[in-house]
C-alpha positions in Angstrom: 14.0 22.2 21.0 14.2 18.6 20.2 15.0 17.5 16.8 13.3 14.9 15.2 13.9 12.2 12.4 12.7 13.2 9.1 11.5 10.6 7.2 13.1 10.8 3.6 10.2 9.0 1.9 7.1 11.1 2.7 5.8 10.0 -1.1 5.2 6.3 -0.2 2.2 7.0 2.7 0.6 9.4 -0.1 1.2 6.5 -2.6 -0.2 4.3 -0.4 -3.3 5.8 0.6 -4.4 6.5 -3.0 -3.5 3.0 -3.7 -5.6 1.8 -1.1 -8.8 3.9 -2.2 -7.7 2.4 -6.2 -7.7 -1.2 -4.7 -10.9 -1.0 -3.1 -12.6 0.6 -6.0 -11.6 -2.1 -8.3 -12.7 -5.0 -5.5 -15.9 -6.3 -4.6 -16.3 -9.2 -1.5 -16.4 -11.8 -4.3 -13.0 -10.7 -5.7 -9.6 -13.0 -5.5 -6.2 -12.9 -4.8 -6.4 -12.2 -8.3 -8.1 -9.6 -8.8 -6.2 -7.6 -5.9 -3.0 -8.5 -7.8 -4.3 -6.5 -11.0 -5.6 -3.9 -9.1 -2.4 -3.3 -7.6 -0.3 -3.9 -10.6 -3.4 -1.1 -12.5 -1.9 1.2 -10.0 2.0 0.9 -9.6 2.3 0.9 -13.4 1.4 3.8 -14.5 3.4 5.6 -11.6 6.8 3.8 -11.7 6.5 2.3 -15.0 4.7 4.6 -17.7 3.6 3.7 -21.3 6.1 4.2 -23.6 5.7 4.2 -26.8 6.2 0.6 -27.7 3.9 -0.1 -24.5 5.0 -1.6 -20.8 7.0 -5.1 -21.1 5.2 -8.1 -20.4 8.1 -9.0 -18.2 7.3 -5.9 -15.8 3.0 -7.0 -15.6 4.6 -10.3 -14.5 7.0 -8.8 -11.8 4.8 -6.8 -10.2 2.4 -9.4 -9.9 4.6 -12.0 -8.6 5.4 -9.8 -5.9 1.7 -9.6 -4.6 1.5 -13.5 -4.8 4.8 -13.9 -3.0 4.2 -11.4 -0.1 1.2 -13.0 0.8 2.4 -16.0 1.0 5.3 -14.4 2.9 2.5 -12.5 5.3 0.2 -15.7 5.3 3.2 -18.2 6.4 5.1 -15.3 8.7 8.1 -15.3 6.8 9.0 -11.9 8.3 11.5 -13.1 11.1 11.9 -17.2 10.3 12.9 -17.1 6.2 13.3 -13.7 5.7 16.0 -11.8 8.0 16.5 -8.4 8.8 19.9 -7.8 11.1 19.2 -7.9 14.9 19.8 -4.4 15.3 16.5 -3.8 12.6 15.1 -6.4 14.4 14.4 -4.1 17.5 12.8 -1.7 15.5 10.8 -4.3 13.8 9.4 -6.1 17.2 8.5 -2.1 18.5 6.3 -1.6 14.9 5.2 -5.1 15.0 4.5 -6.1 18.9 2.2 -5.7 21.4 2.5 -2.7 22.4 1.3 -1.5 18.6 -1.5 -4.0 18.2 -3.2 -3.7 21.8 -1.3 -2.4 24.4 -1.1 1.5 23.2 -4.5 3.0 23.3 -6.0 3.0 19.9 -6.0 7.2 19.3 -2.6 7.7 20.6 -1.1 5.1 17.8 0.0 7.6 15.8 2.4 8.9 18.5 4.0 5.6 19.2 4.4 5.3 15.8 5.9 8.8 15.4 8.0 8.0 18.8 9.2 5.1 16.8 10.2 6.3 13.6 12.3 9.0 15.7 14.3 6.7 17.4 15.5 4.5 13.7 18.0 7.6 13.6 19.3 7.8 17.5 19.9 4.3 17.3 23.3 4.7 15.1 22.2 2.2 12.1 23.7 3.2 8.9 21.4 4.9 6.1 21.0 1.7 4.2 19.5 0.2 7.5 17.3 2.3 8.2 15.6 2.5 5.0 13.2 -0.3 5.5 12.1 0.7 9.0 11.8 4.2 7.6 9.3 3.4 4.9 7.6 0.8 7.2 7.4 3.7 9.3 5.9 5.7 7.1 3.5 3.5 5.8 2.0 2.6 9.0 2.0 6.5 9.8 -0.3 7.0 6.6 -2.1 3.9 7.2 -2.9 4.3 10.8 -4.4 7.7 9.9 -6.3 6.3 6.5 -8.5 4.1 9.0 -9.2 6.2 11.1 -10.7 8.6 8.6 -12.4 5.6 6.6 -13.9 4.0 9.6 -15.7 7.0 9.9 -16.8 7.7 6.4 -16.0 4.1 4.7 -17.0 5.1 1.1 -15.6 2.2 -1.3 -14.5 0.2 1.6 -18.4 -0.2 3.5 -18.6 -3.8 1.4 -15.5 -4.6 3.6 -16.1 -3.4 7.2 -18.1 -5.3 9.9 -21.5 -3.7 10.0 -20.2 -2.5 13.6 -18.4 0.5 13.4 -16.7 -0.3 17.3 -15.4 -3.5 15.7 -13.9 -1.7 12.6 -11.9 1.0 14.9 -10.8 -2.3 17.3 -9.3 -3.4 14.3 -7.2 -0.3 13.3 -4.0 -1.7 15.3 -4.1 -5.3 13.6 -4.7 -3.5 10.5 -2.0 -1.0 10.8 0.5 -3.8 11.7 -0.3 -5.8 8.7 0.1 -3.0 6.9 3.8 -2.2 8.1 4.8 -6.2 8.4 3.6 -5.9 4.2 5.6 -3.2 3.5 8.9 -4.7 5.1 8.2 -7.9 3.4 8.7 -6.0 0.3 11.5 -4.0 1.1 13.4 -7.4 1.7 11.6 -10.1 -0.3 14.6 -10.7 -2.3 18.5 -9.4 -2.5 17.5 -6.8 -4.6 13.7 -6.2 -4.7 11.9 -6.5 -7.8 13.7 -8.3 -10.8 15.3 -6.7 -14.0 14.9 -4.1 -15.5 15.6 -1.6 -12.8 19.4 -1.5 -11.4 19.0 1.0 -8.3 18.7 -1.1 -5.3 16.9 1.6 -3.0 14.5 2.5 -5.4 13.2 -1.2 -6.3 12.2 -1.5 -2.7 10.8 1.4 -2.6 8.5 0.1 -4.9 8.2 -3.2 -3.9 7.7 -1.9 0.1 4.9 0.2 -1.2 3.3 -3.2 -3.1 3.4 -5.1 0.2 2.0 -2.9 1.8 -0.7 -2.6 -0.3 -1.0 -6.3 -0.9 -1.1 -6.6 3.3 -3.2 -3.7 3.7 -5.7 -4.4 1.7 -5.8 -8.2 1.8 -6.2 -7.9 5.7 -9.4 -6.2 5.6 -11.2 -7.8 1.8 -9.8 -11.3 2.5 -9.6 -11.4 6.3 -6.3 -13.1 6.1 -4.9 -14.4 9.2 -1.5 -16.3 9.3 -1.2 -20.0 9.2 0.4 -21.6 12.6 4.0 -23.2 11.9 5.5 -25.8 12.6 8.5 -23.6 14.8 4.7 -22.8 16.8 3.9 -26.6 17.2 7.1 -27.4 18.9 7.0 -24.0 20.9 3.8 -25.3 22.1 4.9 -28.9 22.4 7.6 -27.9 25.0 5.5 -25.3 27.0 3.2 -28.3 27.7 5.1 -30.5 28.9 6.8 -28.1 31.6 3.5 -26.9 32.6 2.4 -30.6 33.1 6.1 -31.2 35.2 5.6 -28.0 37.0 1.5 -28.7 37.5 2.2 -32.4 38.5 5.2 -32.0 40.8 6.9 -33.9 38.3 10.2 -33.6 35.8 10.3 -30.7 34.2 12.3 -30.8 31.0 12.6 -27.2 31.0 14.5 -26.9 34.1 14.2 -24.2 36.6 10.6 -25.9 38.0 7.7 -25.1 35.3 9.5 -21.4 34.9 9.9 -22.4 31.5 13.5 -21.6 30.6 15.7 -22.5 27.6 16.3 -26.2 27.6 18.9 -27.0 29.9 22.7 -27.3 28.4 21.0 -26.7 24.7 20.4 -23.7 22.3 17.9 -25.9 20.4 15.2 -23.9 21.3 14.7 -20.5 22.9 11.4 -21.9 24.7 10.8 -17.8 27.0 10.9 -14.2 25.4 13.2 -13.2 28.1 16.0 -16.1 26.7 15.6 -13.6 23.6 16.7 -10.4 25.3 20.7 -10.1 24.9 22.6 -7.3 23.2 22.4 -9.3 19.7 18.2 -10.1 20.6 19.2 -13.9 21.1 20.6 -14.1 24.8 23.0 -16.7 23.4 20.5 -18.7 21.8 21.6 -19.9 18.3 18.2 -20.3 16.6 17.8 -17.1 16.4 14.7 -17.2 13.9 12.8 -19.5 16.6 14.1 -16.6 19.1 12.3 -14.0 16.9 9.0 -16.2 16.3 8.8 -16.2 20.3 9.0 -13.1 20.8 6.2 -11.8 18.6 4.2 -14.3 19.2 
């Protein structure tokens, strides 16, 4: 019988999933960044930071809430790959939860196996614990996520103010959604050195917590806000490039590319990694040096 990878944090899709019905009770269409920022912070509180009996710190209201505002921005501006790193070898895992073949290539009912398919592999491919504890609770909180649609696009309760009167258009969006969802939760998990700010001193627990926050912010600010991320600049001059070697290769022309419109890296240069396929060697950069650019071209 095969044996399978256990996810150590089960918790955090449960978490999730009740934080998601929380948000959307506390929303309406009209609501702000705001507004999802104490509804999130209504929820984590209480669960990872109870009343004592001089109350919660000011200090931990602010945190939490600082971390909503800074993984949108982080989602909205695709940090995830360009300012904030994972190693290459979480990188592979990353482009598998994140890429095509999760947002339209695997048929939308047999998601939850990729995703399964995935999260079984983070252990065969030999990265220590610490490693894999992002991609596991990414995992897991596109594994809880993925199946939280499905049920609510049948029966959307507090989310119906949300949804596209057409219910085909809600399940098309299940894959984007899903993928937000994860890309959040990573965010979180490696926003900052060390997570959340003072007062907690265990590492792994404080992205625990801040994992589940982004993917709660994500999650939910996907589908209320319709947020899509803002092109960048490493885009523009992505762009830029291709044009000009499809012009060379279209017009019979020079082709700065090299190669005759096949649109390889710049020739003698690791300025730019201009194809996917200059991002394919055993440390995901094929040589290239800007390995952030590398990453933005192959999700892209």
């Amino acid at each position: 019988m095969a044996v399978f990878t256990f996810n150590p944090y089960p918790q955090i899709g449960t978490e999730l999933t009740a934080g998601m019905d929380a948000v959307a009770g506390a929303l309406t269409p009209t609501s702000t960044i705001d507004d999802l920022a104490n509804a999130i912070y209504n929820y984590v509180q209480p669960i990872y930071y109870p009343t004592s009996p001089i109350g919660v710190p000011k200090q931990i209201e602010i945190e939490i809430k600082s971390v909503v505002y800074n993984i949108a921005n982080a989602y909205n501006n695709k940090s995830l790959g360009t300012t904030l790193m994972y190693k290459p070898s979480q990188m592979n895992i990353i482009r598998m939860m994140l890429g095509q073949i999760t947002t339209e290539l695997t048929p939308i009912n047999a998601l939850g196996s990729w995703l399964l398919d995935i999260e079984d592999n983070v252990s065969k491919d030999n990265l220590p614990l610490d490693i894999q504890t992002p991609l596991l609770l990414g995992i897991d909180e596109g594994e809880a996520i993925y199946a939280y649609w499905i049920a609510k696009v049948a029966t959307p309760g507090t989310w119906a103010p949300f949804f596209d009167p057409r219910e085909p258009h809600n399940y098309a969006n299940i894959p984007l959604w899903t993928a937000a969802c994860m890309e959040g939760g990573l965010i979180g998990a490696n926003a900052t050195q060390q997570g959340l700010i003072a007062p907690t001193t265990d590492i792994t627990s404080v992205n625990i917590i801040s994992s589940l926050i982004g993917a709660l912010t994500v999650g939910a600010g996907k589908v209320i806000f319709k947020w899509v991320p803002r092109i960048q600049p490493a885009e523009l001059i992505r762009s830029t490039v291709l044009q000009n070697g499809l012009n060379g290769a279209l017009l019979g022309g020079f082709n700065p590319l090299g190669g005759g419109g096949n649109f390889q890296m710049m020739s003698g240069t690791h300025e730019q990694c201009i194809n996917k396929y200059d991002c394919r060697g055993g440390d995901n950069t094929g040589g290239c040096t800007n390995e952030q650019l590398c990453f933005a071209m192959q999700t892209a």
